[in-house]
N, C-alpha and C positions, 0 to 999 in steps of 0.2 A: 476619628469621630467627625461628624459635620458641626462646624462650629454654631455654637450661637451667636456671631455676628451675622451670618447671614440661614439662620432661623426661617424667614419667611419667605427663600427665593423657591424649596418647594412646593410651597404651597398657592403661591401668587397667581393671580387671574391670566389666562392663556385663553386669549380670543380663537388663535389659528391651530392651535393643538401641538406646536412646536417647541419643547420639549414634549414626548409621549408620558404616561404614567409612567410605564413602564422602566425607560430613558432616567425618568428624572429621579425613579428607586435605584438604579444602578450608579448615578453617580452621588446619592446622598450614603450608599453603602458602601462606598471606594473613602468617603472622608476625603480629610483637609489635611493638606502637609503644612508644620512650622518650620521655616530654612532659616538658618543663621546667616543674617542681609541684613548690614545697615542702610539706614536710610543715605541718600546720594550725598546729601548737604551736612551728613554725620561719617562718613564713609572712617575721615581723616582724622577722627576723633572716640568715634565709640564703635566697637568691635565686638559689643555684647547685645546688638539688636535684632531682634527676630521678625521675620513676615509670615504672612501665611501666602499657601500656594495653593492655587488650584489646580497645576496641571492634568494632575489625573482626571478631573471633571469638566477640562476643557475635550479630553485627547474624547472621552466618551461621547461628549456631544461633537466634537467636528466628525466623528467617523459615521454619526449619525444624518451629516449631510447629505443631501443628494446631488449629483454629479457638478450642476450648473452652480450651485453654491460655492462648494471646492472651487472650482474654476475661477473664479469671481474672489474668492481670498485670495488666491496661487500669485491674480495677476496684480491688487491692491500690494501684496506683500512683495513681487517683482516691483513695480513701480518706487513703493519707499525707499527699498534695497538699493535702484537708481539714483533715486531723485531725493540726494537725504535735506531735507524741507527742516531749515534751522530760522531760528528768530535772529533779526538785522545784528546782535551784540558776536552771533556765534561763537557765545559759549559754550552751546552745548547742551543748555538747560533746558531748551524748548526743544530739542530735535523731536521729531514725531520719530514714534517704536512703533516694532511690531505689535505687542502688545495692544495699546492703541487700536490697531485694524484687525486684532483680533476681538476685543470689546466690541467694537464699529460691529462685526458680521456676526454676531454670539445676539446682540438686540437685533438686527435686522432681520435676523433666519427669526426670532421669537414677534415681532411686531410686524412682521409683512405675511401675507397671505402666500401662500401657494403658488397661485396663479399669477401674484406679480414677480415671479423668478421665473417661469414655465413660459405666460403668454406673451406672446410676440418678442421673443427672445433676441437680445442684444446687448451680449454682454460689454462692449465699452458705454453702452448707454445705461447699461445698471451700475457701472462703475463709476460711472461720471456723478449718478444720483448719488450714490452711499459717499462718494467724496466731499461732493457739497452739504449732505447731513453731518459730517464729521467735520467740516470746515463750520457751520452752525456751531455746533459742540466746541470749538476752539475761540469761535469768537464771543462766545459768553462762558467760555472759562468752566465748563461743566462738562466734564468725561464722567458720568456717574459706571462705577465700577458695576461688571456685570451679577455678582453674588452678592458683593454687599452694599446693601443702600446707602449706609450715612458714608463712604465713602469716592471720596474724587480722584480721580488720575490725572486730572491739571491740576499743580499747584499753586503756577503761578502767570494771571492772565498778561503782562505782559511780554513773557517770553514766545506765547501763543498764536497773540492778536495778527503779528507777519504770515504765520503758514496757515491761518482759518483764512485768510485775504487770499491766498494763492491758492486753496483749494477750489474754493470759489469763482474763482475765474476760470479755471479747467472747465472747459465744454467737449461734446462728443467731437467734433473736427480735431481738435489738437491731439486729444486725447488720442485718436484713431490713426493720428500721423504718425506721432510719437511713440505707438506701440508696434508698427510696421519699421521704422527708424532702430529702436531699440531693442525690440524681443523676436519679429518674423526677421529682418536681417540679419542678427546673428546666430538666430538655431542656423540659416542657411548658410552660413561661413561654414558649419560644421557637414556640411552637403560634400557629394563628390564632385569634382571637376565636371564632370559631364552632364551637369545642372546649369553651371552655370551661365549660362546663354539667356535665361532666364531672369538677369542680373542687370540685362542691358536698360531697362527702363520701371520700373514699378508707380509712373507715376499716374495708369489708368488703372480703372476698377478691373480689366479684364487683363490687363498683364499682372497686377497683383494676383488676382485666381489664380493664375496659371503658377504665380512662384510659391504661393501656399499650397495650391496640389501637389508640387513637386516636392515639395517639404514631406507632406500629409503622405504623399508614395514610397517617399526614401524612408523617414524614420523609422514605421514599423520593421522594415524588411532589415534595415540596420539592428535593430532591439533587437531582431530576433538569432539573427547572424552572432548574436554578443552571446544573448542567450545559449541561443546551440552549441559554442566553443566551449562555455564554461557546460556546458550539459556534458560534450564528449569527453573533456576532462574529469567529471566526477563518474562517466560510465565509465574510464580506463582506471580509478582509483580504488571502483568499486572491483573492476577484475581482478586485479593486481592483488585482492584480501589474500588473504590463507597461502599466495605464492611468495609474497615477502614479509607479509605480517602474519602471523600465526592466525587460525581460527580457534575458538574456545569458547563454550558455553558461558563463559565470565562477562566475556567482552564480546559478545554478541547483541544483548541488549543493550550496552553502549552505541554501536554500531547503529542498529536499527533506530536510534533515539535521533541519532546525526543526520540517519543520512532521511527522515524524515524532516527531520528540521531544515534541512539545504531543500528538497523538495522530493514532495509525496508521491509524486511519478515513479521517482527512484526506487522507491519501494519492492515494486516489480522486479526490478531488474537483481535489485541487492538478494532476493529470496531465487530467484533462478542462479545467481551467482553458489548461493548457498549448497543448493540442494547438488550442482553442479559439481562441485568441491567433496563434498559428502561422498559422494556417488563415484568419481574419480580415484577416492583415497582408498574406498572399501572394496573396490573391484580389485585394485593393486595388493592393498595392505587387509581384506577384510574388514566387519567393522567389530566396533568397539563402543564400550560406552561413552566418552566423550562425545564421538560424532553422533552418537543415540542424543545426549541433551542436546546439541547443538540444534540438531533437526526439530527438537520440541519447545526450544526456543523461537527459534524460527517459527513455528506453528501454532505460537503462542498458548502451550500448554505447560512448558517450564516450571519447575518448581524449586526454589532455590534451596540449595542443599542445609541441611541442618543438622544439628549437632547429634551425632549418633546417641549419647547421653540420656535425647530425652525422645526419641524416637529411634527404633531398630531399621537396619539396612533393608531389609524388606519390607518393613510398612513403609518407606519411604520411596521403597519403588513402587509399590501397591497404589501409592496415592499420586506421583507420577500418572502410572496408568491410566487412572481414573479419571484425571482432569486433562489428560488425551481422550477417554471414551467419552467424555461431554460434549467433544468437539463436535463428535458425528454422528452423535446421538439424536437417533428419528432424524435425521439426514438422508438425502440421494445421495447415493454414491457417486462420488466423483474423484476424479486424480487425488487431488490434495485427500480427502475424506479417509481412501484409501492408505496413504502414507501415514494419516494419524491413527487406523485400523493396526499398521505394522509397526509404529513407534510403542504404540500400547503393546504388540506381541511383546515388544523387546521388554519391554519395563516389567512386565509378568514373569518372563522367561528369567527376566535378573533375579527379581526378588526370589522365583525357585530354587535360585543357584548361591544364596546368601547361607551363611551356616545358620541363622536366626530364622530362617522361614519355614519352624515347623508349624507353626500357628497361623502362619496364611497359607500354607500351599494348597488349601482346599480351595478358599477360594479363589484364587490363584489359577488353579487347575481349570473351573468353570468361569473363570471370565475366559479364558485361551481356549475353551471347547466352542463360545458364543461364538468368537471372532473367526476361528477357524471356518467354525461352520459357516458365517458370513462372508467371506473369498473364496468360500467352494472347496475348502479343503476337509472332508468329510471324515475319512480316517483318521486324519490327524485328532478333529476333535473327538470322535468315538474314545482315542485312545485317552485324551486327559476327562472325559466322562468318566472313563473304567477306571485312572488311579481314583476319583474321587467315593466313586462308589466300593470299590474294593479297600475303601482305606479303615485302618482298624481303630483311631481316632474320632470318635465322632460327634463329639465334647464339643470342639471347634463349629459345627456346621450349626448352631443356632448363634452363635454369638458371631461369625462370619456370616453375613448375608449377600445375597445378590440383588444389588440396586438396582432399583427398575428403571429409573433416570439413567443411569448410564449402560445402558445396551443399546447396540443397532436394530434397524430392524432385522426381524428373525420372523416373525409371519404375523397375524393377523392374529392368531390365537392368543399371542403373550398381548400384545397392543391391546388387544380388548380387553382381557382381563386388569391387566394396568386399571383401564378405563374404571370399569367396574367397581375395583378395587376403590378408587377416590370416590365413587358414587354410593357405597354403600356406607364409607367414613359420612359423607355427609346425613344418607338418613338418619344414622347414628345419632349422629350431632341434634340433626334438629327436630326429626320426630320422636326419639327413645332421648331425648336429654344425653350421651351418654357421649364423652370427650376419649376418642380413642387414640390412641399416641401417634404423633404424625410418622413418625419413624417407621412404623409397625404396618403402613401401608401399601407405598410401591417396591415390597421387598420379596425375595421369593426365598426360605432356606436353599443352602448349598445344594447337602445330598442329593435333596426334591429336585430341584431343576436340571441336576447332572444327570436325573433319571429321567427326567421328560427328554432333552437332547438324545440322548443315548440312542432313545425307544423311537425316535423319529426316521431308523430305517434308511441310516444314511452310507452305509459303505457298501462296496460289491462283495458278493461271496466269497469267502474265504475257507480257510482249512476248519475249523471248528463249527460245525451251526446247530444253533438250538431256536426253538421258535419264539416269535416274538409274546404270544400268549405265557411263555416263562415270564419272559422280562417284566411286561404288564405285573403278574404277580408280585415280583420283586419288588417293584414300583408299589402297590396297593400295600403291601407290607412293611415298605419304608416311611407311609402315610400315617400308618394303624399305629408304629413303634413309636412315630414324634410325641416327643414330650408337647413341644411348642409349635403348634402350626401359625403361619399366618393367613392372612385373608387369600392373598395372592396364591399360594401355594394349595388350598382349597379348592380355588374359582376355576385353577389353572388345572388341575386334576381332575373335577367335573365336567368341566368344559371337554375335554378329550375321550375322558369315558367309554363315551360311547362309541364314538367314533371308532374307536381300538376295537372296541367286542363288537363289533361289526365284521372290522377289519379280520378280524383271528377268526370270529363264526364263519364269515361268508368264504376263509382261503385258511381251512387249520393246517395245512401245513405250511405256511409263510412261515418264511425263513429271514432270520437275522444272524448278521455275520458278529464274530465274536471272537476276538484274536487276544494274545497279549499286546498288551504297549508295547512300542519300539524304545529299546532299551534306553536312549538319549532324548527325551522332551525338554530339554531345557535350555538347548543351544538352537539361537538363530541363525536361520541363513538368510545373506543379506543379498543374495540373487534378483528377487522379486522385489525388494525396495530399492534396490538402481535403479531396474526396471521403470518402478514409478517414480526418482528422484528424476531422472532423463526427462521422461514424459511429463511430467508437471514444469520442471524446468522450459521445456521446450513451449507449454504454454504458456507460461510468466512472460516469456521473450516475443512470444508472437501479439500478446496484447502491450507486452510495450513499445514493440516494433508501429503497432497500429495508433498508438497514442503519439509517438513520434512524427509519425506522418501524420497527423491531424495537425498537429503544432508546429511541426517544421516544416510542412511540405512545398510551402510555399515561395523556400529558398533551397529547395535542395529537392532532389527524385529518391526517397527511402521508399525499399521494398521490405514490405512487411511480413513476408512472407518465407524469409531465406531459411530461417532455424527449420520452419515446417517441411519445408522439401530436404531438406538432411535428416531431419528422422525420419521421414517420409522412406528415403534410400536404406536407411541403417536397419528398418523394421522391413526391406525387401518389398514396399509398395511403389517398385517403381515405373508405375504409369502414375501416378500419384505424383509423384517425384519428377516426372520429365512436364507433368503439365505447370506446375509450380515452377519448375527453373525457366521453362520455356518462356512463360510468359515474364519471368524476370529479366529473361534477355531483352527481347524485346524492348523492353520500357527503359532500361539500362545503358544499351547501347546510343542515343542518343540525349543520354544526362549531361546535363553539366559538370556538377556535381555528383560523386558517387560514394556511398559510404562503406566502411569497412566490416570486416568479419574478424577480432579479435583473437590470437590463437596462443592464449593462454592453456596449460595443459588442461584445467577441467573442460576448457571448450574442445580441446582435440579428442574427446572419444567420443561425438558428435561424429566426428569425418572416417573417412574410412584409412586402411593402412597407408594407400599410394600419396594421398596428399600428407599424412603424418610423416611418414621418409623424407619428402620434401621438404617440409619446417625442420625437419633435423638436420639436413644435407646446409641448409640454408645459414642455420645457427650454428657447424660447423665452418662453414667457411668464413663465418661474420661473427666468433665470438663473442667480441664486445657486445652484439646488441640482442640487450635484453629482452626486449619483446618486438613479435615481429606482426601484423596482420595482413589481410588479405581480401580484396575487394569484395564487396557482392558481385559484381560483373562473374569476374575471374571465376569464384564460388559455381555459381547461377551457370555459365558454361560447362564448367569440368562435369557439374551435375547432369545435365542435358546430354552431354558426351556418353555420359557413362551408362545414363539409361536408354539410349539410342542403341548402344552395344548387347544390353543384355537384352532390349526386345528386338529380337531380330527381323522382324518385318519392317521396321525403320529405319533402316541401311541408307534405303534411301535418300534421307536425309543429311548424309554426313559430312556430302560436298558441301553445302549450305552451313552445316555448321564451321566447317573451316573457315569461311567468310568470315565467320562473326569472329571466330579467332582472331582473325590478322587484324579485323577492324578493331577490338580489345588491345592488340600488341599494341598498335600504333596508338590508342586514347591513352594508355595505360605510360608515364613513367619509365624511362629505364631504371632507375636508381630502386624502383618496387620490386627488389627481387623475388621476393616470393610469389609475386602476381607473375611476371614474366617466364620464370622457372613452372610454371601452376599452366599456364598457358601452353606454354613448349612441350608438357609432360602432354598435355591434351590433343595439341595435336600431334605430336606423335602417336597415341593411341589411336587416332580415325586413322593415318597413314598405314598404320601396321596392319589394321584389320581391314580396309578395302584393297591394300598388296596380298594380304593372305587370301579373300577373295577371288582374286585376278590371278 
């Protein structure tokens, strides 16, 4: 709680607006800590006295500084750290704390204007002032505490009287010597040798500039160097998941907790790692439920498992699903959008294959008809249409409904009626009085909706056809028979109507195809979600490839573009693929730096067979070593090589590429066997094929 000793510092007259309202409700809600501290001159004697602390309501308001203020504590609180300013007895009593210069800057950001930290800025000459107010402060023995009034932080004025004299006499010349002396000559110890020359004089105004530029040139690019090492360490920690540490929908959320907390960039990467792993295991091994949570972890759709007891194996894939179709719900379709379209297949397809799922497989059936029909696969949803409608159960299809919140889009017809549907609850509400149940709104019965899909004329002719003016009937009979309609189911019926007996008058013999289901709906194939795990992946890597080069580029030449021209090659778009690598060369060959390509197995089904031989040939002769990579150069050529070969009008080109080859051998390492072996396989390949040629 905020104490009543200091009762009145929220509320107290603020000329310049420093603390905000705002500010000053956050730290009166953070409260007062009591810490077991004796007093200094009780230390040695009582062991039972308590203080209060403000720190939490200091950390709130410094964060609420503005830059030049920080600045101006950083350098008061260096200077004391220095220069420890004790009373002539040096006992101890009098040393100035931090503390102290933290009070000093806590009144001064609250009593000074704005504009006198901002205008005409010169921070050893703001330093100099707030010294000599705190030297004031010392020589009449009054530190009044910043929270609490009736409280002093001088105790006692003649341990004081010596360092309020010596603050006092500090002027901006000393000051300004002694901070070049003290804090610009030793950040510059910490400089490269090849600064130093810089060192020979600092005692004009223009040779100092010059050893602060060089300061002010080298650190960032240092910070960032520091940075970047520990960045490629947590990008090799993050690969290295699922091949030495297991993956598991358990410790995934763990994972994604960490590696947000080390930094949110990672993010990206850690989620293309994922999907990368996924995609790797089910192509080899198929998939499986596990890797299904994992991927809707990742997706943040997850649902954490619970005790079968008080929920059945199938409502709890059911609701799985469900909070995957919210993801993409009234969503564009896009890569990721899509994966949580097929993660929902899968969680439907479970719950149908559960021995508990006779009481959802209707709806069940018609969510997996929407989705279907939403990625284009037409037959497929006809067919779980037809078990719903053919089913002999029908008990289930009001107390089962179709949420209208969680569907994709599906056309313009259901969307409106949705609409409609919340618009007519309102006039309810407010011009008939009449409170209709929220639930009972954007819902569509089962059966109903299975017969709207069905009748939307969605497969090619097939062996059986009857026209679709049956089905309509079917449909008006399945209407006429409901015990319980909803609004939705109504609007949604109407609305089509006509349309249909249009459709049937103006073409009676239209034809609709009408098969049995395919005996197996309930197993997925996990084909088409590699498919998308690959491709989602590969764009996770290219935005974090380009966040890389925003933030690092400036110490190193990152091409952000190497994943895109590898799928680029793997999906057969290889003009795609030779302008991407090409222009990788380019920029590459004369880097200083060049960074690498990771060839962890989820990344090798990225690359094609001849480089995958290669890391085996390589990890065969070199055992011991665990993991191997491989340059973007090296990449970036073999790629350029290879789509030079398969468009055969750029033949031309091949002499030219070998250039770049041998320029790569010689930049490149011998001790990088995979790069030199990756080079050698390439150009062998332009050799073989301008000999066959000739």
């Amino acid at each position: 709680m905020w104490p009543p000793q200091a009762a009145d510092w929220p509320t107290r007259p603020r000329n310049y607006g420093w603390p905000d309202s705002a500010t000053v409700d956050r730290v009166v809600s953070n409260g007062c800590d009591v810490v077991p501290v004796a007093h200094r001159q009780c230390r040695e004697h009582d062991d039972s006295q308590w203080r209060m602390s403000f720190s939490r309501a200091e950390i709130v308001l410094i964060n609420s500084w503005i830059p030049v203020q920080q600045i101006v504590y950083h350098i008061l609180r260096f200077f004391i750290k220095t220069e420890p300013l004790t009373d002539s007895d040096n006992s101890g009593a009098g040393t100035l704390s931090n503390y102290h210069i933290k009070t000093l800057m806590l009144w001064a950001c609250e009593l000074k204007p704005r504009k006198w930290w901002t205008d005409d800025l010169n921070l050893v000459k703001r330093c100099t002032q707030l010294m000599h107010i705190l030297g004031d402060w010392l020589s009449d023995a009054m530190c009044q505490h910043y929270f609490i009034n009736n409280c002093n932080l001088i105790e006692n004025k003649s341990n004081v009287t010596n360092i309020g004299g010596q603050l006092m006499s500090i002027d901006a010349t000393w000051l300004s010597q002694w901070f070049v002396d003290n804090y610009i000559l030793r950040c510059f110890e910490l400089c490269p040798n090849s600064i130093s020359r810089f060192l020979d004089d600092t005692s004009t105004i223009m040779n100092l500039h010059e050893v602060v530029s060089a300061i002010v040139a080298w650190r960032p690019n240092g910070s960032q160097l520091d940075l970047l090492t520990a960045y490629d360490s947590a990008i090799f920690a993050i690969a290295r998941l699922g091949h030495v540490h297991p993956f598991n929908a358990r410790l995934c959320p763990f994972w994604m907790i960490q590696v947000t907390k080390l930094d949110s960039r990672l993010c990206l990467y850690f989620t293309a790692v994922v999907f990368l792993h996924v995609a790797y295991l089910s192509s080899t091994d198929g998939i499986n439920d596990e890797l299904i949570d994992i991927l809707a972890t990742v997706s943040g759709g997850f649902i954490h498992q619970q005790h079968y007891s008080r929920n059945s194996a199938s409502r709890l894939s059911l609701d799985q699903a469900a909070k995957m179709m919210k993801v993409v719900a009234n969503e564009p379709l896009s890569t990721m959008s899509l994966i949580a379209i097929e993660l929902s297949k899968a969680y439907l397809l479970r719950a149908l294959r559960c021995k508990d799922s006779d009481s959802d497989c209707l709806q069940a059936n018609v969510y997996l008809a929407v989705l279907y029909y939403t990625t284009g696969q037409y037959q497929t949803a006809i067919d779980h249409c037809t078990l719903v409608m053919r089913s002999q159960d029908h008990s289930q299809c009001s107390s089962h409904v179709v949420q209208g919140e969680l569907l994709p889009k599906i056309d313009d017809e259901v969307d409106n009626m949705l609409g409609l549907a919340v618009f007519y609850q309102y006039i309810q509400a407010s011009a008939l009085n009449y409170q209709c149940p929220a639930q009972h709104v954007s819902v569509f019965t089962t059966e109903l909706f299975a017969y709207y899909l069905h009748i939307k004329d969605l497969s090619p002719p097939s062996v059986i056809q009857i026209s679709l003016a049956d089905e309509y009937k079917r449909y008006e009979t399945c209407i006429s028979d409901t015990v319980q309609l909803f609004i939705g189911d109504v609007l949604l019926f109407i609305s089509q109507s006509r349309t249909w007996q249009q459709k049937f008058y103006c073409d009676p013999m239209c034809r609709h195809s009408l098969r049995q289901p395919e005996m197996n709906l309930t197993e997925y194939s996990a084909s088409y979600l590699v498919e998308l795990l690959q491709k989602s992946a590969v764009e996770h890597l290219a935005t974090f490839r380009q966040i890389a080069a925003r933030d690092f580029g400036s110490i190193g030449t990152i091409v952000t573009t190497d994943f895109e021209a590898m799928y680029a090659y793997k999906c057969g778009d290889y003009q795609r693929c030779l302008q991407l690598s090409t222009h990788s060369v380019h920029t590459l060959l004369n880097a200083e730096r060049i960074f690498d390509f990771l060839t962890f197995p989820k990344f090798i089904q990225l690359l094609d067979d001849d480089i995958a031989s290669v890391i085996a040939l390589t990890l065969i002769v070199n055992p011991k070593c665990r993991h191997i990579c491989i340059s973007q150069l090296t990449l970036s050529l073999y790629l350029m090589t290879q789509c030079q070969l398969k468009i055969l009008h750029l033949v031309t080109s091949l002499p030219q590429t070998i250039d770049y080859v041998e320029v790569a051998r010689r930049k490149l390492p011998p001790e990088r066997i995979l790069d030199q072996l990756t080079l050698k396989l390439t150009e062998r390949k332009i050799v073989t094929y301008i000999s066959a040629l000739v």
